[in-house]
Backbone as XML, in Angstrom:
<?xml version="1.0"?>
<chain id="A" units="angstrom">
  <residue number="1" name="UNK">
    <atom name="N" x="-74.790" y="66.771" z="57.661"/>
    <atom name="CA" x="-73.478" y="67.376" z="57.541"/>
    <atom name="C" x="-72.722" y="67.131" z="58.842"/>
  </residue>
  <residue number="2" name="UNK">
    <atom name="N" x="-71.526" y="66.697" z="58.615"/>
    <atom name="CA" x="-70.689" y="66.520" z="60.042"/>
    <atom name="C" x="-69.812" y="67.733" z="60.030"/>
  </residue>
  <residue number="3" name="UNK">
    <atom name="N" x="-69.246" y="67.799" z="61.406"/>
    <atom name="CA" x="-68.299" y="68.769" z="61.827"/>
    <atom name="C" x="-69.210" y="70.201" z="61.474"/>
  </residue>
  <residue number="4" name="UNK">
    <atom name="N" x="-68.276" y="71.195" z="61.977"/>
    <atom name="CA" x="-68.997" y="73.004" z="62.296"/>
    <atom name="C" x="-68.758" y="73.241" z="60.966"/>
  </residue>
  <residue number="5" name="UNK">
    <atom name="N" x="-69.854" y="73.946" z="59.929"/>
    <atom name="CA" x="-69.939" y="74.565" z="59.083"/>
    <atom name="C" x="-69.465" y="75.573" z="58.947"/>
  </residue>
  <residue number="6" name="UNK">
    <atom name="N" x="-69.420" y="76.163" z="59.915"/>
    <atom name="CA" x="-68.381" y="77.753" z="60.397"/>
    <atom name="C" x="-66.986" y="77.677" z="59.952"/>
  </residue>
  <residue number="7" name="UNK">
    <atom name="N" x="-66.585" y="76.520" z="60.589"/>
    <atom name="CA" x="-65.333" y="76.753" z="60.731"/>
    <atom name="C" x="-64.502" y="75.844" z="59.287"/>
  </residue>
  <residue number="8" name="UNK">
    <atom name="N" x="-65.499" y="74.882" z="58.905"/>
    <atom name="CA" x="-65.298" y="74.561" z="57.438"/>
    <atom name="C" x="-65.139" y="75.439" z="56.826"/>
  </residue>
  <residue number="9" name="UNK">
    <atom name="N" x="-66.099" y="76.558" z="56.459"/>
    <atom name="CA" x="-65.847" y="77.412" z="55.432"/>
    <atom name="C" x="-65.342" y="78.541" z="55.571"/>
  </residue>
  <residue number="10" name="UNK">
    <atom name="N" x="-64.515" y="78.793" z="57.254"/>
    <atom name="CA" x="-63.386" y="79.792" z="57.275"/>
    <atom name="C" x="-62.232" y="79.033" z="57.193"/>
  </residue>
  <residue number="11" name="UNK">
    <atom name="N" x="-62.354" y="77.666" z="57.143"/>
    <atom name="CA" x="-60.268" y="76.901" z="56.500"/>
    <atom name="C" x="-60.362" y="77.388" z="55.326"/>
  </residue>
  <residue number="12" name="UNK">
    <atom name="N" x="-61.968" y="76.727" z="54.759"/>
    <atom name="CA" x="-61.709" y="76.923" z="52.989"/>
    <atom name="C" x="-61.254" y="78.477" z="52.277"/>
  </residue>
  <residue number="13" name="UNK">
    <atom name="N" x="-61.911" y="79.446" z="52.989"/>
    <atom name="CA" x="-61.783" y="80.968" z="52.091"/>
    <atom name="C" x="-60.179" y="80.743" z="53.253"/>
  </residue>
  <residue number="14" name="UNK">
    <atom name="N" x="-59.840" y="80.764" z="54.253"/>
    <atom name="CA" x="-58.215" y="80.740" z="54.229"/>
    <atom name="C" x="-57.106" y="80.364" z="53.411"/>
  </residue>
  <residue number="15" name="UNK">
    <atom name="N" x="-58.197" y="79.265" z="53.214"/>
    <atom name="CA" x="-56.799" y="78.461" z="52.306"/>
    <atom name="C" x="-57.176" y="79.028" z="50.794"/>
  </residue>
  <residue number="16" name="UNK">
    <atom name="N" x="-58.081" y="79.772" z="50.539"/>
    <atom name="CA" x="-57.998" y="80.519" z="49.025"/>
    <atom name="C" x="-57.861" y="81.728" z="48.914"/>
  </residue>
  <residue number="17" name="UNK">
    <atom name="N" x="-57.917" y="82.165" z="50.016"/>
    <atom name="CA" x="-57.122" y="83.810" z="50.050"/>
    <atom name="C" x="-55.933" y="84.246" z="51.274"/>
  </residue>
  <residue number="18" name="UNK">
    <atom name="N" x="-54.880" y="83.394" z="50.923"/>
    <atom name="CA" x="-54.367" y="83.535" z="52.104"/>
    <atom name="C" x="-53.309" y="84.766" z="52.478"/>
  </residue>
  <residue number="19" name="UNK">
    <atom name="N" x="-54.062" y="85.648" z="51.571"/>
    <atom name="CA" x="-53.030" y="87.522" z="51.473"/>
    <atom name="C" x="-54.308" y="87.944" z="52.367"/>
  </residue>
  <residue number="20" name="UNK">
    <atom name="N" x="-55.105" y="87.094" z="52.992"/>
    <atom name="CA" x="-56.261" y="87.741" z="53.979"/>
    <atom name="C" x="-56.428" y="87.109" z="55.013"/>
  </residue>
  <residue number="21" name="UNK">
    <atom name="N" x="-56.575" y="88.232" z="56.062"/>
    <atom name="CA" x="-56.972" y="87.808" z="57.169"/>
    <atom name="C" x="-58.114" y="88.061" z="57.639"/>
  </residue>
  <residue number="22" name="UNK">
    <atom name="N" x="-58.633" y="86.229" z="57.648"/>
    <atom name="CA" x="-60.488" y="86.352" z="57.512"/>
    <atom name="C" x="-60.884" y="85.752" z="58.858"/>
  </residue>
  <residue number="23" name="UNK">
    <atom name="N" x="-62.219" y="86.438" z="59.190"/>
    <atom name="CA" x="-62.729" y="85.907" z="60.777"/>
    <atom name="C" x="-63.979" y="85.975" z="60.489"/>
  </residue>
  <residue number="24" name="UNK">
    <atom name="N" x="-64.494" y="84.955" z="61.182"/>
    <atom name="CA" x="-66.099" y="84.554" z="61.677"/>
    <atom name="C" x="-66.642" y="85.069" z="62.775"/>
  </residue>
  <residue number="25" name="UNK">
    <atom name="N" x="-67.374" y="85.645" z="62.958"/>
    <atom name="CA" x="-67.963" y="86.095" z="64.084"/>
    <atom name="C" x="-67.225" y="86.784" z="65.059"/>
  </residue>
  <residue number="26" name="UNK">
    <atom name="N" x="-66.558" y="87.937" z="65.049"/>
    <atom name="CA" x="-65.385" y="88.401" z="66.127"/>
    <atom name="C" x="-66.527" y="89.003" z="66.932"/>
  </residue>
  <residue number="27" name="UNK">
    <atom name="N" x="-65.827" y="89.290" z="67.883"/>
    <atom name="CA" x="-66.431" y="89.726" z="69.181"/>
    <atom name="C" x="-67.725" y="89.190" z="68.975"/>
  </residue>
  <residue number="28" name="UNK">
    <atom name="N" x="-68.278" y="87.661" z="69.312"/>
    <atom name="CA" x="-69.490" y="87.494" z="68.944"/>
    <atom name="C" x="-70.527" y="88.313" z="68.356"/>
  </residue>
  <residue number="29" name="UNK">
    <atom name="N" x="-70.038" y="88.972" z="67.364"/>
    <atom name="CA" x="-71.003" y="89.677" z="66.556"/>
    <atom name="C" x="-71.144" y="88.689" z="65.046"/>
  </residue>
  <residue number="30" name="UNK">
    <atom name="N" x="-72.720" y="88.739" z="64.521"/>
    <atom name="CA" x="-72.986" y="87.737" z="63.732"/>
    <atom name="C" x="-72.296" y="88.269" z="62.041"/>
  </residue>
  <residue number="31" name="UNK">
    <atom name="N" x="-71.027" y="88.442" z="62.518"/>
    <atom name="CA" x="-70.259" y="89.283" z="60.917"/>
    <atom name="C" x="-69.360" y="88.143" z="60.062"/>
  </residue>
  <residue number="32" name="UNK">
    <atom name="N" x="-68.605" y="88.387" z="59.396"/>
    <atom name="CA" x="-67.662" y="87.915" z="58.338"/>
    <atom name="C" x="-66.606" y="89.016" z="58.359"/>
  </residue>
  <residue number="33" name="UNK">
    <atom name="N" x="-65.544" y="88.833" z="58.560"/>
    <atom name="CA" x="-64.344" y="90.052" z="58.041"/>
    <atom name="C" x="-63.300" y="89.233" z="57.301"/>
  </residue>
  <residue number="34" name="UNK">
    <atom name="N" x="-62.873" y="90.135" z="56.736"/>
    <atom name="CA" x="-61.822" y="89.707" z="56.123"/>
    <atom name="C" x="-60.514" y="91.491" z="56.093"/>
  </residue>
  <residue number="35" name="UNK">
    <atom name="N" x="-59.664" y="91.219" z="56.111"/>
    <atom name="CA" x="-58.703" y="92.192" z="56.676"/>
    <atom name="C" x="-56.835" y="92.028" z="55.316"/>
  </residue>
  <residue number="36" name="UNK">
    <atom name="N" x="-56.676" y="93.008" z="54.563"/>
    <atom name="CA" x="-55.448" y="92.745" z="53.523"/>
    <atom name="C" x="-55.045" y="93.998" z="53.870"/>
  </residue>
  <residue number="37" name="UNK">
    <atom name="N" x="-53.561" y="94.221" z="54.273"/>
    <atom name="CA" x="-52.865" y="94.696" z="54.460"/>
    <atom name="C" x="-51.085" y="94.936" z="53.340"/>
  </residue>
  <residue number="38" name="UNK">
    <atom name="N" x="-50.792" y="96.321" z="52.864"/>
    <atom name="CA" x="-49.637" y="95.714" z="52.002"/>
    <atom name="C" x="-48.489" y="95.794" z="52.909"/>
  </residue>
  <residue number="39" name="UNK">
    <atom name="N" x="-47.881" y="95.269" z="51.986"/>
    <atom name="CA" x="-46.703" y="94.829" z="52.874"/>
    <atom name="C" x="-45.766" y="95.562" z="53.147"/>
  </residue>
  <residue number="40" name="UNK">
    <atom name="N" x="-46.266" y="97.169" z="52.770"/>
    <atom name="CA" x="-45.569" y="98.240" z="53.317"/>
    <atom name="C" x="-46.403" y="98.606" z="54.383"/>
  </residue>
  <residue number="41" name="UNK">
    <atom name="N" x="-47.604" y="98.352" z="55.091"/>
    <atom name="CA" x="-48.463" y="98.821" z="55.626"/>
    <atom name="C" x="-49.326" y="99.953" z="55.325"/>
  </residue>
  <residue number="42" name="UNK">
    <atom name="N" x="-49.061" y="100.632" z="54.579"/>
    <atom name="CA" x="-49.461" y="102.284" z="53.875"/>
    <atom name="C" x="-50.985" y="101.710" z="53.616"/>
  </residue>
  <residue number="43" name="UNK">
    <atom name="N" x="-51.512" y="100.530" z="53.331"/>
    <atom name="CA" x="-52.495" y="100.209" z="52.188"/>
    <atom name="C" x="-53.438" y="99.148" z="53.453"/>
  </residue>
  <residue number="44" name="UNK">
    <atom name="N" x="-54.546" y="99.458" z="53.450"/>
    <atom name="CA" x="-55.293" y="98.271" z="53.910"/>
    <atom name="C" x="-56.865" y="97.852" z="53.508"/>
  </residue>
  <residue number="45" name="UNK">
    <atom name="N" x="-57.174" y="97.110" z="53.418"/>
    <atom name="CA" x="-58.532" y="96.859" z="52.750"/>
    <atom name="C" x="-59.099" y="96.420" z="53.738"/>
  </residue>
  <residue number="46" name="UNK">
    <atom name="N" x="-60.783" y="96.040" z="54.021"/>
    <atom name="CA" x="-61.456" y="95.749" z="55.057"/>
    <atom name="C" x="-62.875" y="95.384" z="54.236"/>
  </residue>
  <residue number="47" name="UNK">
    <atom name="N" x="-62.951" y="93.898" z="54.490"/>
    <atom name="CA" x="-64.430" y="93.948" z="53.890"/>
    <atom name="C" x="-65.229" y="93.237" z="55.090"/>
  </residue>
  <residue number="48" name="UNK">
    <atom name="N" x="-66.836" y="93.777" z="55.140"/>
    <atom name="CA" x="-67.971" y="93.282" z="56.316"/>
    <atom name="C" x="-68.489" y="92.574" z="55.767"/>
  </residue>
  <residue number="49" name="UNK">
    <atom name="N" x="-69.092" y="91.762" z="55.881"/>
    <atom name="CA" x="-70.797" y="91.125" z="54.927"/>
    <atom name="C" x="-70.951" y="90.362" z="56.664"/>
  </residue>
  <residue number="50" name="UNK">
    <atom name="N" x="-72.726" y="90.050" z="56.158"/>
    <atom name="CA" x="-73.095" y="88.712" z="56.719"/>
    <atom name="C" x="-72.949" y="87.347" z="57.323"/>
  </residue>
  <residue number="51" name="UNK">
    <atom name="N" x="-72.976" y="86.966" z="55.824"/>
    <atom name="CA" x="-72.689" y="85.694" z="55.741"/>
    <atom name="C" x="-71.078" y="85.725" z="54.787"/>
  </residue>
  <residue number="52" name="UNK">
    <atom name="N" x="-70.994" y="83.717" z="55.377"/>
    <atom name="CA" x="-69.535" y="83.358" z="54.856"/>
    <atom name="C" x="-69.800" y="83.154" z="53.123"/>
  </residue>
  <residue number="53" name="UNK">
    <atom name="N" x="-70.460" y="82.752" z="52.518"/>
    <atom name="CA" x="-70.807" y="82.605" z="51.429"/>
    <atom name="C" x="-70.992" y="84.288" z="50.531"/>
  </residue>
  <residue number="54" name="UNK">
    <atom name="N" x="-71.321" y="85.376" z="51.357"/>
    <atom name="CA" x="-71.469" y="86.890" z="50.867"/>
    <atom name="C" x="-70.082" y="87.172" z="50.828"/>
  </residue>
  <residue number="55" name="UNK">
    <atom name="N" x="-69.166" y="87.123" z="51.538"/>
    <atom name="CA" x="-67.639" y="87.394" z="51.839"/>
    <atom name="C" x="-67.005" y="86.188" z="50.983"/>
  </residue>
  <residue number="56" name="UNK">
    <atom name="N" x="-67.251" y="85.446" z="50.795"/>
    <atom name="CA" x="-66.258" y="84.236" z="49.757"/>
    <atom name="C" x="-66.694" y="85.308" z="48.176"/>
  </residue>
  <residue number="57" name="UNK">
    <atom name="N" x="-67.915" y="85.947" z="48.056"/>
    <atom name="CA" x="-68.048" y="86.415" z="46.804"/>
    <atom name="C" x="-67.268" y="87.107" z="47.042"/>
  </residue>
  <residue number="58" name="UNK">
    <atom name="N" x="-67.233" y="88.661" z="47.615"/>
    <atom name="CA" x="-66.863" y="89.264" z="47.584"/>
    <atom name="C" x="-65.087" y="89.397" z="47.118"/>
  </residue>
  <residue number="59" name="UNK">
    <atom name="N" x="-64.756" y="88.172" z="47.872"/>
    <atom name="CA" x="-63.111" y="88.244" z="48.225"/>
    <atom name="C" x="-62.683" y="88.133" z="46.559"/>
  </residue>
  <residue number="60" name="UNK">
    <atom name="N" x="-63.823" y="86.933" z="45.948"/>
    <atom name="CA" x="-63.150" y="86.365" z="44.507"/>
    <atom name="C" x="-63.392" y="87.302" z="43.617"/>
  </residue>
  <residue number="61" name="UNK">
    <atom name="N" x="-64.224" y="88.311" z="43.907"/>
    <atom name="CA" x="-64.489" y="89.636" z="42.843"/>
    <atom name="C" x="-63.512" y="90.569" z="43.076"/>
  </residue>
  <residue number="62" name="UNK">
    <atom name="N" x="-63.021" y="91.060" z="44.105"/>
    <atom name="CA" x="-61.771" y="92.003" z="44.337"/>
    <atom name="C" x="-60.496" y="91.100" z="44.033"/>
  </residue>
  <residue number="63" name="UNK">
    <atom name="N" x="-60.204" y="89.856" z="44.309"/>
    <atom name="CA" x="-59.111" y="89.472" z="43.874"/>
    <atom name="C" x="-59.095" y="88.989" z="42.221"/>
  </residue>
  <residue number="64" name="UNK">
    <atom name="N" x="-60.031" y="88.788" z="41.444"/>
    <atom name="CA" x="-60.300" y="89.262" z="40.080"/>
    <atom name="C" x="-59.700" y="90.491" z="39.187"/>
  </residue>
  <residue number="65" name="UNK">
    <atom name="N" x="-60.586" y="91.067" z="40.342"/>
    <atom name="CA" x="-60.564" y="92.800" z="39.524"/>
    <atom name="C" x="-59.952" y="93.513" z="40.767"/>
  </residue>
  <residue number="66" name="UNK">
    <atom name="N" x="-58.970" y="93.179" z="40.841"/>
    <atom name="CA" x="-57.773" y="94.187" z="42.163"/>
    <atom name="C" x="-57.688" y="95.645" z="42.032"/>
  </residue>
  <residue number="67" name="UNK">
    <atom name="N" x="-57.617" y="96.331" z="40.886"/>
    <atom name="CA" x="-57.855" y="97.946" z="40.867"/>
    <atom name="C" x="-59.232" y="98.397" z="40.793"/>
  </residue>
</chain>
């Protein structure tokens, strides 16, 4: 495999959820976030996992089933 796997598969879930703001490893901690905010601010969602592949599920099951 060429190039960072990391950062491959934080363009890809960017570029498929882009009502989210998703990060790899913040504060070098070994996490996944992802961060949706509405656009009144009143509303915010926050999801943790693991891995980038646990958080790509996650994102496509809440943006599925949104309520």
């Amino acid at each position: 495999m060429t190039g960072d796997p990391v950062a491959s598969l934080l363009d890809q879930l960017r570029a498929e959820h882009p009502g989210w703001r998703i990060d790899a490893h913040p504060l070098g901690l070994g996490l996944w976030t992802a961060e949706h905010r509405s656009e009144d601010g009143r509303s915010v969602h926050y999801v943790v996992c693991h891995t980038g592949a646990e958080l790509a599920a996650r994102l496509e099951v809440i943006e599925r089933h949104p309520d």
